[in-house]
mmCIF file as Biopython writes it, N, C-alpha, C and O atoms, coordinates in Angstrom:
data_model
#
loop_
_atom_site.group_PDB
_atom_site.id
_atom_site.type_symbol
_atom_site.label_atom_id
_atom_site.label_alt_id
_atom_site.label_comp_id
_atom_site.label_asym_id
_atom_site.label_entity_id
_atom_site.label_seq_id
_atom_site.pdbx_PDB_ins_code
_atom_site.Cartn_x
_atom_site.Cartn_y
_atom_site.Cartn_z
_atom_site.occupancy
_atom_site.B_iso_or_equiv
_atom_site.auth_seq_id
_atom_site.auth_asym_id
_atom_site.pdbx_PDB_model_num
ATOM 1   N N  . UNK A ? 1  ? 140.753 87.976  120.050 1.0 0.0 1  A 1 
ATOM 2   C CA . UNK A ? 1  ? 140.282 86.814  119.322 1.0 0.0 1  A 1 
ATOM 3   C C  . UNK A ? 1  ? 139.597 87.308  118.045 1.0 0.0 1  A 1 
ATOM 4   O O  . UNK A ? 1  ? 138.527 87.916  118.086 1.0 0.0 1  A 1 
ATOM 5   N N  . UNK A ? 2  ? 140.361 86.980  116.709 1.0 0.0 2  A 1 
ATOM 6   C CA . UNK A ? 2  ? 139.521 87.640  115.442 1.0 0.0 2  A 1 
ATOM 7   C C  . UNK A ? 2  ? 139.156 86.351  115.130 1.0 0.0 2  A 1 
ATOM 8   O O  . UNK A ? 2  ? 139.847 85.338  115.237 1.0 0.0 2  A 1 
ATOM 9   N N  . UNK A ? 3  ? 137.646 86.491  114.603 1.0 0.0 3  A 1 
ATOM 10  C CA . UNK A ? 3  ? 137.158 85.355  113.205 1.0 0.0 3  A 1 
ATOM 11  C C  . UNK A ? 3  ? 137.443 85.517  111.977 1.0 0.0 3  A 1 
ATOM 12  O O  . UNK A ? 3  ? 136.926 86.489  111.425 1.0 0.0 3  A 1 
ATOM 13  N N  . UNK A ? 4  ? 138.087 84.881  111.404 1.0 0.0 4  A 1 
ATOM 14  C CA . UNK A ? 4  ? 138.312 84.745  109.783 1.0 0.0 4  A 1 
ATOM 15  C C  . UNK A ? 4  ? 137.784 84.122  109.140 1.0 0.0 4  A 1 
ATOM 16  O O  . UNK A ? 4  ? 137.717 82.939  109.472 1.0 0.0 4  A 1 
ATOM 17  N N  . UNK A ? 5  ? 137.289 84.443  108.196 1.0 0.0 5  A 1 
ATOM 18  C CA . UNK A ? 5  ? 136.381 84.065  107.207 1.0 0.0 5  A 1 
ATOM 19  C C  . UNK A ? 5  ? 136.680 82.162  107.446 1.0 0.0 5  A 1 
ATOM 20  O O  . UNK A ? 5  ? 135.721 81.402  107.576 1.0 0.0 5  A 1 
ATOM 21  N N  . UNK A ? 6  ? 137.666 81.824  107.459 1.0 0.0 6  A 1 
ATOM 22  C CA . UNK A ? 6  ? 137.779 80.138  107.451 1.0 0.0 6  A 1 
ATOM 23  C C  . UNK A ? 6  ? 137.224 79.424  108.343 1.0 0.0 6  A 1 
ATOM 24  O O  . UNK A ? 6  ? 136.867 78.249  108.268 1.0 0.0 6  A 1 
ATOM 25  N N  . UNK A ? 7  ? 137.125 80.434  109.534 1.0 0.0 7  A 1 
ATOM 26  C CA . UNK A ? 7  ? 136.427 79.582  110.718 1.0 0.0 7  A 1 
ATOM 27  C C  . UNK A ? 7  ? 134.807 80.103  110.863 1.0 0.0 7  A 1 
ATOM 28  O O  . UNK A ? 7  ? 134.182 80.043  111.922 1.0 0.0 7  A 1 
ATOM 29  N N  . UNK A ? 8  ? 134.444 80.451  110.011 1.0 0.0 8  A 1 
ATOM 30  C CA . UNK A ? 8  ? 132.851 81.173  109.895 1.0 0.0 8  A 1 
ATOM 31  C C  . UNK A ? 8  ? 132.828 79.929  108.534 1.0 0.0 8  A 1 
ATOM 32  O O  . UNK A ? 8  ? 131.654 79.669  108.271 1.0 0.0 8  A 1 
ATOM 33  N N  . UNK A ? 9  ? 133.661 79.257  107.785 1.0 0.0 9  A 1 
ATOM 34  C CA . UNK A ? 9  ? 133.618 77.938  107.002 1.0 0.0 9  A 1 
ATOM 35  C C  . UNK A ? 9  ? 133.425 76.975  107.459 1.0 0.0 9  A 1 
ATOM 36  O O  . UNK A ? 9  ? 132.919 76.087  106.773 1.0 0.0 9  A 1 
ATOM 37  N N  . UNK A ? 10 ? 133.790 76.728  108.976 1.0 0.0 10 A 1 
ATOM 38  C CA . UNK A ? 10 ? 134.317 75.526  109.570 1.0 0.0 10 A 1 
ATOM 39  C C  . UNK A ? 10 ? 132.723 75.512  110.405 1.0 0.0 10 A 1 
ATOM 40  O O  . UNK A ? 10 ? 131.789 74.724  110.549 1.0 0.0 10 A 1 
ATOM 41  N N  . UNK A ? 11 ? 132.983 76.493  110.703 1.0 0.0 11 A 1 
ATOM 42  C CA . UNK A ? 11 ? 131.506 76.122  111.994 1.0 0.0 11 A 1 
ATOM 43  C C  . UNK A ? 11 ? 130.337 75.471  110.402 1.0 0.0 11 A 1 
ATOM 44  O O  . UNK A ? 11 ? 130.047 74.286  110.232 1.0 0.0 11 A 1 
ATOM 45  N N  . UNK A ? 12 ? 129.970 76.419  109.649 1.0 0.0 12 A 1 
ATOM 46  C CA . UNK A ? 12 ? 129.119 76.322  108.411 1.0 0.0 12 A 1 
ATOM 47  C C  . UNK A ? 12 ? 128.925 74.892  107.897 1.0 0.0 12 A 1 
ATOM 48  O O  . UNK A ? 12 ? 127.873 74.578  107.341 1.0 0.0 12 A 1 
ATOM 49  N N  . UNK A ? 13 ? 130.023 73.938  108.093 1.0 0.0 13 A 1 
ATOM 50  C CA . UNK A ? 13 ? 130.374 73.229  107.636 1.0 0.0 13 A 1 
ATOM 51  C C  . UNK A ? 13 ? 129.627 72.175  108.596 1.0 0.0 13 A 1 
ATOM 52  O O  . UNK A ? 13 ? 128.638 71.463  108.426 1.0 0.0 13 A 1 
ATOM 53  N N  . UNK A ? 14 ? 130.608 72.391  109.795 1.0 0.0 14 A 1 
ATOM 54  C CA . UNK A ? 14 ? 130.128 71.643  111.068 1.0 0.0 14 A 1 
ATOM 55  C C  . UNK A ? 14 ? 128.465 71.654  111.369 1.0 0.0 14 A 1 
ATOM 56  O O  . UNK A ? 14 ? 128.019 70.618  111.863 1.0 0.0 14 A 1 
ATOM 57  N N  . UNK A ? 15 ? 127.699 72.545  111.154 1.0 0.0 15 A 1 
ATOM 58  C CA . UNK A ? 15 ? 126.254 72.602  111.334 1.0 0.0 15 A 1 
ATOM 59  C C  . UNK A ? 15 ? 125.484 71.723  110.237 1.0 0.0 15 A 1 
ATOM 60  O O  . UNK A ? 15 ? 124.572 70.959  110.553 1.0 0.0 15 A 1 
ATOM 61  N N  . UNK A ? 16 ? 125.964 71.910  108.821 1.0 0.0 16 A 1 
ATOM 62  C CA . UNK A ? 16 ? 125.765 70.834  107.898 1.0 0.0 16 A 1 
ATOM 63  C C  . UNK A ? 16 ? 125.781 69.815  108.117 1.0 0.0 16 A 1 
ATOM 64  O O  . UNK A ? 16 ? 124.697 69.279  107.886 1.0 0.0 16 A 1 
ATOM 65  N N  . UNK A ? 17 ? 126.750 68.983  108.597 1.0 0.0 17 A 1 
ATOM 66  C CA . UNK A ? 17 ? 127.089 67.868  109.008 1.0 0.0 17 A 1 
ATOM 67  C C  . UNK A ? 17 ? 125.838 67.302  110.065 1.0 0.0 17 A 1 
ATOM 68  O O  . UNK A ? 17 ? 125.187 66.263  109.949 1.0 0.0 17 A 1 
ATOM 69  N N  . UNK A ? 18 ? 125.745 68.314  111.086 1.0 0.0 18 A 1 
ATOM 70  C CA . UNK A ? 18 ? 124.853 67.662  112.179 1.0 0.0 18 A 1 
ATOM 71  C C  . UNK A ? 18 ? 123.722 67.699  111.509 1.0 0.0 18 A 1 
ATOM 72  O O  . UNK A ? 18 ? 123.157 66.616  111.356 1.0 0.0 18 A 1 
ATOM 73  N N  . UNK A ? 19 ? 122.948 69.186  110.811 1.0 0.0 19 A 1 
ATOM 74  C CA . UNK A ? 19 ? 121.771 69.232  110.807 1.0 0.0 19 A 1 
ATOM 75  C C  . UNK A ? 19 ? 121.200 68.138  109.348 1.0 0.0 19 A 1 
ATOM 76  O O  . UNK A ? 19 ? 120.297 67.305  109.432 1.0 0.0 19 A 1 
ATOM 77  N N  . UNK A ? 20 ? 121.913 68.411  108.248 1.0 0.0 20 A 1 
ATOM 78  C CA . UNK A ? 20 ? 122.017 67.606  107.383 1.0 0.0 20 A 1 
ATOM 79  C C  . UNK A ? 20 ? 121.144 68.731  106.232 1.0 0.0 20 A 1 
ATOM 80  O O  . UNK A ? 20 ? 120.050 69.219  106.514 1.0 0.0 20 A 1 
ATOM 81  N N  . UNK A ? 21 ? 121.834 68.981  105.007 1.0 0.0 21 A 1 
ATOM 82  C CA . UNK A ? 21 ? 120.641 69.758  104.162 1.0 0.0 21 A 1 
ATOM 83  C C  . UNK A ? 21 ? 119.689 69.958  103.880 1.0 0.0 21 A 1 
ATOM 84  O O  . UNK A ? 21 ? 119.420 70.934  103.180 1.0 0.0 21 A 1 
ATOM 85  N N  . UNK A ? 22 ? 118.605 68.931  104.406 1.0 0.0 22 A 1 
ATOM 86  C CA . UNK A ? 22 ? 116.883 68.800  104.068 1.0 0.0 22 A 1 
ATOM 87  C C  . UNK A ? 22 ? 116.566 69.920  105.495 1.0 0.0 22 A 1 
ATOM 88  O O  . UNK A ? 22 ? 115.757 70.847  105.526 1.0 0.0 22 A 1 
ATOM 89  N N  . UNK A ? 23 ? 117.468 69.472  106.556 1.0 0.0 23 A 1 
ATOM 90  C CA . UNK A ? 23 ? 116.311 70.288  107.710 1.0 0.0 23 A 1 
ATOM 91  C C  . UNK A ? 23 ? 117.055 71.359  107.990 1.0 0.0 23 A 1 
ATOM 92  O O  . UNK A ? 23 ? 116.713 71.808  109.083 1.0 0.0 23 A 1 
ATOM 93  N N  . UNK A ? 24 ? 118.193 72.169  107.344 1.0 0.0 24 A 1 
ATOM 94  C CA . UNK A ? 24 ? 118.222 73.422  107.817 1.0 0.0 24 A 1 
ATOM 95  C C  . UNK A ? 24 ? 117.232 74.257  107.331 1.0 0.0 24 A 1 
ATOM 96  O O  . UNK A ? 24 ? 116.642 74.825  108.250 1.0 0.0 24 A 1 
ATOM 97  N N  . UNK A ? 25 ? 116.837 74.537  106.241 1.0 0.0 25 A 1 
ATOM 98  C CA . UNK A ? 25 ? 115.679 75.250  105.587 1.0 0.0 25 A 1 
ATOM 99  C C  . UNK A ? 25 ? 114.443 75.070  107.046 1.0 0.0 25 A 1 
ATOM 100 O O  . UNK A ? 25 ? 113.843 75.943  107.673 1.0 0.0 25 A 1 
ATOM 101 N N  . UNK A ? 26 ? 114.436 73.620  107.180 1.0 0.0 26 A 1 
ATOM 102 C CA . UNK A ? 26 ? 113.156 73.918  108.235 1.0 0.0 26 A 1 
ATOM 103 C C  . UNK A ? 26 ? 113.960 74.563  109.585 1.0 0.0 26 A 1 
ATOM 104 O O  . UNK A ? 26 ? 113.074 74.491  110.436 1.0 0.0 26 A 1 
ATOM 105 N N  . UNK A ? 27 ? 114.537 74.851  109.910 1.0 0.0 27 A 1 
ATOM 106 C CA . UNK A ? 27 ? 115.205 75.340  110.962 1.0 0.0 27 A 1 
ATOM 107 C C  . UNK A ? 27 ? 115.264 76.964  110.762 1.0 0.0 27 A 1 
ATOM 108 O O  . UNK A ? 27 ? 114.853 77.899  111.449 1.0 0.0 27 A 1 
ATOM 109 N N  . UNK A ? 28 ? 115.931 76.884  109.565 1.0 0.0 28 A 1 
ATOM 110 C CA . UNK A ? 28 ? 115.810 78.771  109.503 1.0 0.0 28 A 1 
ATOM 111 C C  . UNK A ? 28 ? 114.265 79.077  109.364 1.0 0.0 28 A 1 
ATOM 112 O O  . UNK A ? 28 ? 113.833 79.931  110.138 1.0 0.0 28 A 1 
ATOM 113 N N  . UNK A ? 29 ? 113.626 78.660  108.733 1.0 0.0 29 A 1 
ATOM 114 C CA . UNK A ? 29 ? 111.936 78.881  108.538 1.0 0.0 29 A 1 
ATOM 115 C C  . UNK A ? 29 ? 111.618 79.189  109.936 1.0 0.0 29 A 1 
ATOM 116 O O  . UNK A ? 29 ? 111.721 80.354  110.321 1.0 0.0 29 A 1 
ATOM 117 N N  . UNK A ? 30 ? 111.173 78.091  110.878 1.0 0.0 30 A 1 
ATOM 118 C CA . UNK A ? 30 ? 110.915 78.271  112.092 1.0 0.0 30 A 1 
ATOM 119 C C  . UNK A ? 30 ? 111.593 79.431  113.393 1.0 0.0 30 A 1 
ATOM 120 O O  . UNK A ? 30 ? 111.273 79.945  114.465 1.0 0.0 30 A 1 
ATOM 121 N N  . UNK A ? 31 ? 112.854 79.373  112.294 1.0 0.0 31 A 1 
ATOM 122 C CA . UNK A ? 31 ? 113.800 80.626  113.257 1.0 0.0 31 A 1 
ATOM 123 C C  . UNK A ? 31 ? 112.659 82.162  112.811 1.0 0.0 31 A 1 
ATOM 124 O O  . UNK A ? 31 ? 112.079 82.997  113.504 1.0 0.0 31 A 1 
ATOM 125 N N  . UNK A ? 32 ? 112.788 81.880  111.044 1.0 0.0 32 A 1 
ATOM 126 C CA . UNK A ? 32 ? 111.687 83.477  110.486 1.0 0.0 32 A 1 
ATOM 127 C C  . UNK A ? 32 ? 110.928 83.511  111.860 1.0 0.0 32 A 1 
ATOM 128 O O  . UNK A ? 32 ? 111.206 84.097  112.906 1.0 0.0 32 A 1 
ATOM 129 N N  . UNK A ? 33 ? 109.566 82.448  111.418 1.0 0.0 33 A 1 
ATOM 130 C CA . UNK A ? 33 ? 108.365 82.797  112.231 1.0 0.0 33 A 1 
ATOM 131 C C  . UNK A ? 33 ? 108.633 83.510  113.780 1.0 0.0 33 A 1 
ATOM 132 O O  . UNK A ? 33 ? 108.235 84.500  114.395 1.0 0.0 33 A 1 
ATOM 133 N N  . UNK A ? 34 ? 109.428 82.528  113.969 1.0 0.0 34 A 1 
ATOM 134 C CA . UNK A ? 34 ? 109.629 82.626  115.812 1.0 0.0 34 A 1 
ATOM 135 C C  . UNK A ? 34 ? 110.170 84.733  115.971 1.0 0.0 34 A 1 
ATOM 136 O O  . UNK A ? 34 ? 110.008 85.603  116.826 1.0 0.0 34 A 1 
ATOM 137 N N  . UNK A ? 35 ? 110.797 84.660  114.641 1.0 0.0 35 A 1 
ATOM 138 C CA . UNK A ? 35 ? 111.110 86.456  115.493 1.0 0.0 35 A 1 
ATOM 139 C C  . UNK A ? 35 ? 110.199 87.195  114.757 1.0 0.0 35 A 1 
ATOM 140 O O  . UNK A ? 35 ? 110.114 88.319  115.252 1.0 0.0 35 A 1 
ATOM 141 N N  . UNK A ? 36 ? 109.271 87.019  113.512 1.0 0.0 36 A 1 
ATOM 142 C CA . UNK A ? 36 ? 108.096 87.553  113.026 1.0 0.0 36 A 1 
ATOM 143 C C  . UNK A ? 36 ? 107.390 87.623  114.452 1.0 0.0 36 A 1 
ATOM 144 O O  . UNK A ? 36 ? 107.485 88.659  115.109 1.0 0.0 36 A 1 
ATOM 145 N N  . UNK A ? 37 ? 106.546 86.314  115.026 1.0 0.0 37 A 1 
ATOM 146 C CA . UNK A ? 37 ? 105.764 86.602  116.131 1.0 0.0 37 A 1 
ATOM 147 C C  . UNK A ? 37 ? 106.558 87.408  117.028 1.0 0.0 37 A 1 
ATOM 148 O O  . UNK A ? 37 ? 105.877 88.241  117.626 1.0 0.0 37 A 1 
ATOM 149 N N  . UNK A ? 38 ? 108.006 87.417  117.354 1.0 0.0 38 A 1 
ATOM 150 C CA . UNK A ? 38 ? 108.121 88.200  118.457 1.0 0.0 38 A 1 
ATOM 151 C C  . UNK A ? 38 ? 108.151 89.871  118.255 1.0 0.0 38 A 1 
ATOM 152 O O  . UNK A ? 38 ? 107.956 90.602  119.226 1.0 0.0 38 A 1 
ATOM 153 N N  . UNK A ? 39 ? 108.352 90.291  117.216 1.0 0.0 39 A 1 
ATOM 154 C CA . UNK A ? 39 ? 108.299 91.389  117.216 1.0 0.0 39 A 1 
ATOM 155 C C  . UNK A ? 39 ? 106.721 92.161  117.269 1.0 0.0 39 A 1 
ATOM 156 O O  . UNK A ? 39 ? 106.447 93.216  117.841 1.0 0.0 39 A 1 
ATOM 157 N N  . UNK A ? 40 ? 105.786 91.255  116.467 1.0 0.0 40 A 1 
ATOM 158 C CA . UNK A ? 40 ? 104.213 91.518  116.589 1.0 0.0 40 A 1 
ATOM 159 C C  . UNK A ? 40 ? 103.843 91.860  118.242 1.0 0.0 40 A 1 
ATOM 160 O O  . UNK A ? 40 ? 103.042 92.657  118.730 1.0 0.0 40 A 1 
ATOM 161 N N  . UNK A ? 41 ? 105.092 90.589  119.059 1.0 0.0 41 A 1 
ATOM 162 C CA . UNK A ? 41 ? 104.273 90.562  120.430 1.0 0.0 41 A 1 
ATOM 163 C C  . UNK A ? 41 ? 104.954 92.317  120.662 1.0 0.0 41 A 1 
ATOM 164 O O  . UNK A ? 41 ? 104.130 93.157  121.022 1.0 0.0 41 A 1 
ATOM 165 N N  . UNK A ? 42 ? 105.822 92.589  120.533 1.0 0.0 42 A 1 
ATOM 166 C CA . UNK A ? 42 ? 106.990 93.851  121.172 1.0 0.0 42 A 1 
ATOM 167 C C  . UNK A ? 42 ? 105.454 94.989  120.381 1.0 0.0 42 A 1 
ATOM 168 O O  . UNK A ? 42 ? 104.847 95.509  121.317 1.0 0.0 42 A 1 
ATOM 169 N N  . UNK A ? 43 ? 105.133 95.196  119.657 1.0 0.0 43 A 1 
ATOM 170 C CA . UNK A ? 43 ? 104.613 96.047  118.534 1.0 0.0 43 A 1 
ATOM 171 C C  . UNK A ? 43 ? 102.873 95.959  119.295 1.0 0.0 43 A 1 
ATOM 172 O O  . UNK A ? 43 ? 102.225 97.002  119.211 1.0 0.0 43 A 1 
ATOM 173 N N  . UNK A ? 44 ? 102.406 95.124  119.776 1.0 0.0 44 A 1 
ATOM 174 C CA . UNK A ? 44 ? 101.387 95.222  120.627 1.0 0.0 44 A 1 
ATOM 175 C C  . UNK A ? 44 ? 100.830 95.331  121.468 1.0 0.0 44 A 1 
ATOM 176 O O  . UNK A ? 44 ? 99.629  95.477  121.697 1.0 0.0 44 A 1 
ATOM 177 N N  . UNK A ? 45 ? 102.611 95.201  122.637 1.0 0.0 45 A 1 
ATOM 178 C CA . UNK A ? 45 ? 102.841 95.597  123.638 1.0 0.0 45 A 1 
ATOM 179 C C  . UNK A ? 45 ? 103.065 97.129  123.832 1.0 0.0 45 A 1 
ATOM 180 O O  . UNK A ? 45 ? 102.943 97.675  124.928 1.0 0.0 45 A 1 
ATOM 181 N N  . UNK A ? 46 ? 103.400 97.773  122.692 1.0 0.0 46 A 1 
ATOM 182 C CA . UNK A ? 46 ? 103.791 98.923  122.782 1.0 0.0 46 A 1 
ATOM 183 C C  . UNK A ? 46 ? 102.101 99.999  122.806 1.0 0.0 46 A 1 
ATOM 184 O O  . UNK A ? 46 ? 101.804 100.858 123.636 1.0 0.0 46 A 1 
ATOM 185 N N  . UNK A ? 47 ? 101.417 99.613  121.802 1.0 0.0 47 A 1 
ATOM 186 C CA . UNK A ? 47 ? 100.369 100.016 121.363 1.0 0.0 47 A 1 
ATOM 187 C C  . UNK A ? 47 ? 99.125  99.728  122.100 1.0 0.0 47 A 1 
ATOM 188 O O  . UNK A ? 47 ? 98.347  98.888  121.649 1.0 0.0 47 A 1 
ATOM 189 N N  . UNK A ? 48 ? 98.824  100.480 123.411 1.0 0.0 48 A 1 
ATOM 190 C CA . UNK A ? 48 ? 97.386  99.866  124.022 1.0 0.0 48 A 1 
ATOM 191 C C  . UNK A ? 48 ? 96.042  99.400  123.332 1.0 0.0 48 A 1 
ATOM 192 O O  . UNK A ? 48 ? 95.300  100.332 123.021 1.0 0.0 48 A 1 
ATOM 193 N N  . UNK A ? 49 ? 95.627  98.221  123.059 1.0 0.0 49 A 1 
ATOM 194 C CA . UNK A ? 49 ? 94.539  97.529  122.746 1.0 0.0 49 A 1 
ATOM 195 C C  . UNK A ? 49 ? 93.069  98.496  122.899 1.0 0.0 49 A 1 
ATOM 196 O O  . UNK A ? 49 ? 92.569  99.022  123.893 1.0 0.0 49 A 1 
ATOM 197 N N  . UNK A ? 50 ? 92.601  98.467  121.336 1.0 0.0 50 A 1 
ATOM 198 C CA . UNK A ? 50 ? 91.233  99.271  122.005 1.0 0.0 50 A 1 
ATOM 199 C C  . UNK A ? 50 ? 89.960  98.473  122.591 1.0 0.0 50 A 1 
ATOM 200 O O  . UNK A ? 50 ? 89.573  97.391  122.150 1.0 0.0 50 A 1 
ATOM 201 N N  . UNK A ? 51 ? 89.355  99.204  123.688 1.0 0.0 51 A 1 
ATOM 202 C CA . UNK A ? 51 ? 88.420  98.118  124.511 1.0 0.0 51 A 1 
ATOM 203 C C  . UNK A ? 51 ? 87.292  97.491  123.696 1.0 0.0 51 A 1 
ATOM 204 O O  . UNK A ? 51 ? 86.772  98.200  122.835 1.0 0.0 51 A 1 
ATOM 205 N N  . UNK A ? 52 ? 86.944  96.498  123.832 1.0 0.0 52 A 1 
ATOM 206 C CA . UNK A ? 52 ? 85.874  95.773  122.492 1.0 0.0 52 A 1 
ATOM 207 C C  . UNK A ? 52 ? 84.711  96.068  123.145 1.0 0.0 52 A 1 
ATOM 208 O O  . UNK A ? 52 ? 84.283  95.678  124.232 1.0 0.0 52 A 1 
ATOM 209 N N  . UNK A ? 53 ? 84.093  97.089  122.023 1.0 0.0 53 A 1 
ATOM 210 C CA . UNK A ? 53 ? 82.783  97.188  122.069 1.0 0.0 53 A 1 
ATOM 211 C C  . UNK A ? 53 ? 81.719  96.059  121.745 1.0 0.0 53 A 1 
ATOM 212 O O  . UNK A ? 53 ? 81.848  95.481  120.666 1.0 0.0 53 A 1 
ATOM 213 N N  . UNK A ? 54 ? 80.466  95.620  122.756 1.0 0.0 54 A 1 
ATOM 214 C CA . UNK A ? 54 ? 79.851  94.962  122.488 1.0 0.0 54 A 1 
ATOM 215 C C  . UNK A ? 54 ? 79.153  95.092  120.646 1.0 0.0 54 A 1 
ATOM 216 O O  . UNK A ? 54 ? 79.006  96.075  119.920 1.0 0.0 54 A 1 
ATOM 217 N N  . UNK A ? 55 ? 78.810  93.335  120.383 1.0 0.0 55 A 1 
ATOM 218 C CA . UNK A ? 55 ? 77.663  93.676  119.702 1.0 0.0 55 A 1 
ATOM 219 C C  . UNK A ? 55 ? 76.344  94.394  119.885 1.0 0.0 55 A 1 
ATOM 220 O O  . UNK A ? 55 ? 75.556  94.291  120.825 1.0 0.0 55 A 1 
ATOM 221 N N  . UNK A ? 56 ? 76.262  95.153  118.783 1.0 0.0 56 A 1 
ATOM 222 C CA . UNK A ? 56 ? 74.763  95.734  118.769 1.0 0.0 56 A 1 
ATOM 223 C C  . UNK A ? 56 ? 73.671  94.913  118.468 1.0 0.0 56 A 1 
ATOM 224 O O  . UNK A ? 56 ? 73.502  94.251  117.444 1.0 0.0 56 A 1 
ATOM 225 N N  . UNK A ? 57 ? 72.710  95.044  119.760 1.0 0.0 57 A 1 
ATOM 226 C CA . UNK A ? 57 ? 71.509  93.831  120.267 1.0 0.0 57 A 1 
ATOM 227 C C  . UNK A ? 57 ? 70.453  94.859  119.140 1.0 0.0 57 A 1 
ATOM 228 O O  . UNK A ? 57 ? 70.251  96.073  119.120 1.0 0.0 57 A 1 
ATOM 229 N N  . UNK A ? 58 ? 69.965  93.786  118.319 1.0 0.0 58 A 1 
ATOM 230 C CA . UNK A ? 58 ? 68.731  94.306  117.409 1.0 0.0 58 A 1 
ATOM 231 C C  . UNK A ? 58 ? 67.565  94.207  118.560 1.0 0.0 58 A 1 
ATOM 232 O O  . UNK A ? 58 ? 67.489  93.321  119.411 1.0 0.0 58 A 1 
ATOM 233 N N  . UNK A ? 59 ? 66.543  95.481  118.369 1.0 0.0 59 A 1 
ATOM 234 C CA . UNK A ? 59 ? 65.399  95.573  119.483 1.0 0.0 59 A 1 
ATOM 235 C C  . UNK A ? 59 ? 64.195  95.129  118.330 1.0 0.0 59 A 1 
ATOM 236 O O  . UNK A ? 59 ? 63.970  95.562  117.199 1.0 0.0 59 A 1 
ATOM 237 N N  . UNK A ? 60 ? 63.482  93.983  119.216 1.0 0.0 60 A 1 
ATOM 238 C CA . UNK A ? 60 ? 62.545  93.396  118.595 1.0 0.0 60 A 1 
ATOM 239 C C  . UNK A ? 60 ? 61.433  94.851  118.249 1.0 0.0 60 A 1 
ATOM 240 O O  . UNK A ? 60 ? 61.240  95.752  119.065 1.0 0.0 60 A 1 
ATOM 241 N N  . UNK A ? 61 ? 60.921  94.794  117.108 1.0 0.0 61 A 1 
ATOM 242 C CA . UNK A ? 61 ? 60.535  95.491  116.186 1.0 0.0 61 A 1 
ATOM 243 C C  . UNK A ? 61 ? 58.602  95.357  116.501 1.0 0.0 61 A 1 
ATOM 244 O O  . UNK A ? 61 ? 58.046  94.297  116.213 1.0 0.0 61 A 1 
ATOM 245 N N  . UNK A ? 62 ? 57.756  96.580  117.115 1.0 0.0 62 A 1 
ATOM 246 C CA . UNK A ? 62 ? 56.862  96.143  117.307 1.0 0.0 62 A 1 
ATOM 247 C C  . UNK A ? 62 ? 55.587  95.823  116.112 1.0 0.0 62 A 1 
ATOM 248 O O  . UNK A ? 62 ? 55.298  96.817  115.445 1.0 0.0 62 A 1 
ATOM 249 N N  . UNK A ? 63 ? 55.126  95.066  115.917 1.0 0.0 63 A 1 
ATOM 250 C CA . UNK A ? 63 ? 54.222  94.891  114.761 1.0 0.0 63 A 1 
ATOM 251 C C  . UNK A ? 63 ? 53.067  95.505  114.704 1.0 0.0 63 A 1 
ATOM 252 O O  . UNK A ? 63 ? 52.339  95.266  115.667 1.0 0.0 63 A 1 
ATOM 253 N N  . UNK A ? 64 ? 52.499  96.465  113.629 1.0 0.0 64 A 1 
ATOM 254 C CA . UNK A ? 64 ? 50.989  97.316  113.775 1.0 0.0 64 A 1 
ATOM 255 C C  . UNK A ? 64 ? 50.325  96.357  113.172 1.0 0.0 64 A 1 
ATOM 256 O O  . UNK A ? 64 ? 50.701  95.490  112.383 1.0 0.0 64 A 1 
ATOM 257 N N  . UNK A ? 65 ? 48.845  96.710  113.824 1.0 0.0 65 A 1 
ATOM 258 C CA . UNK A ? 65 ? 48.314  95.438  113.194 1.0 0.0 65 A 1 
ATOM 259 C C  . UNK A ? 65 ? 46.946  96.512  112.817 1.0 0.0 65 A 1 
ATOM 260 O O  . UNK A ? 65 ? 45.970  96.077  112.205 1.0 0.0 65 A 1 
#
């Protein structure tokens, strides 16, 4: 089964039709984000998280009198 360029036209064509020109842009956009976040998730999964050090508690300061 080869694809030829005419039927990589036809589907192109056919998706136009359904999606209509205003909302493919929002469709590929949302496609970006969706594999931006997934690769962040793959990339943070890979990389162990360093453990969060508490804030440093200021020690009340004694007053000379």
């Amino acid at each position: 089964m080869d694809i030829s360029p005419m039927h990589i036209l036809l589907v192109l064509l056919v998706i136009l039709v359904l999606f209509g020109g205003k909302k493919i842009p929002e469709v590929m956009r949302g496609l970006g984000q969706g594999v931006k976040e997934f690769k962040e998730g793959m990339r943070s999964s890979e990389t162990p998280a360093a453990p969060a050090q508490p804030p440093a508690q200021s020690q009340p300061t004694e007053e000379k009198k």
